[in-house]
C-alpha positions, 0 to 999 in steps of 0.5 A, a space after each residue: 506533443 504526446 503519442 500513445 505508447 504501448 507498454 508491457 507490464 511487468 507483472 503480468 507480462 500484458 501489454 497496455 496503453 500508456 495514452 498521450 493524456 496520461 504521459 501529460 498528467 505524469 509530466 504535470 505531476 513531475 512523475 519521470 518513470 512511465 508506470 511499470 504495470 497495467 492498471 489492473 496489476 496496479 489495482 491488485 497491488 493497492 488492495 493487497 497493500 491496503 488488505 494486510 493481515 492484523 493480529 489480536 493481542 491482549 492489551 499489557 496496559 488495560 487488558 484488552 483487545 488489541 488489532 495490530 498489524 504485526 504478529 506479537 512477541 512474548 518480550 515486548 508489550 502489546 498495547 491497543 489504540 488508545 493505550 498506545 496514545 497515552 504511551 506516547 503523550 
């Protein structure tokens, strides 16, 4: 029912193989878009999704440090994780 089909990737401008199993598991999954990029530009961007820059901060409720994934405002308090809970509890 399926057929190979070459693609090109919109990133790096290289053409892969879309293959008739993964057409089928795309269809399995209800996925309507073929995939846009090869499997090494794929790769490349979950890392650099899962890699992003933290900042340190002092913590305004115990004083210490704090690891956040933003870059910290003077106006605004920085709390670290467990501080942050009792915040929202």
């Amino acid at each position: 029912m399926y057929e190979d089909k070459t693609l090109i990737c919109k990133d790096c401008g290289n053409e892969f193989v879309f293959t008739a199993g993964e057409q089928e598991f795309y269809a399995e999954k209800g996925f309507v878009n073929e995939p846009q990029r090869c499997k090494d530009c794929r790769d490349a961007k979950k890392s650099a999704a899962r890699n992003k820059e933290t900042f340190i901060a002092v913590c305004a409720d115990c004083g210490g440090e704090a690891k956040v994934p933003f870059k910290p405002r003077d106006d605004r308090p920085v709390y670290c994780s467990e501080c942050f809970a009792k915040q929202r509890a």
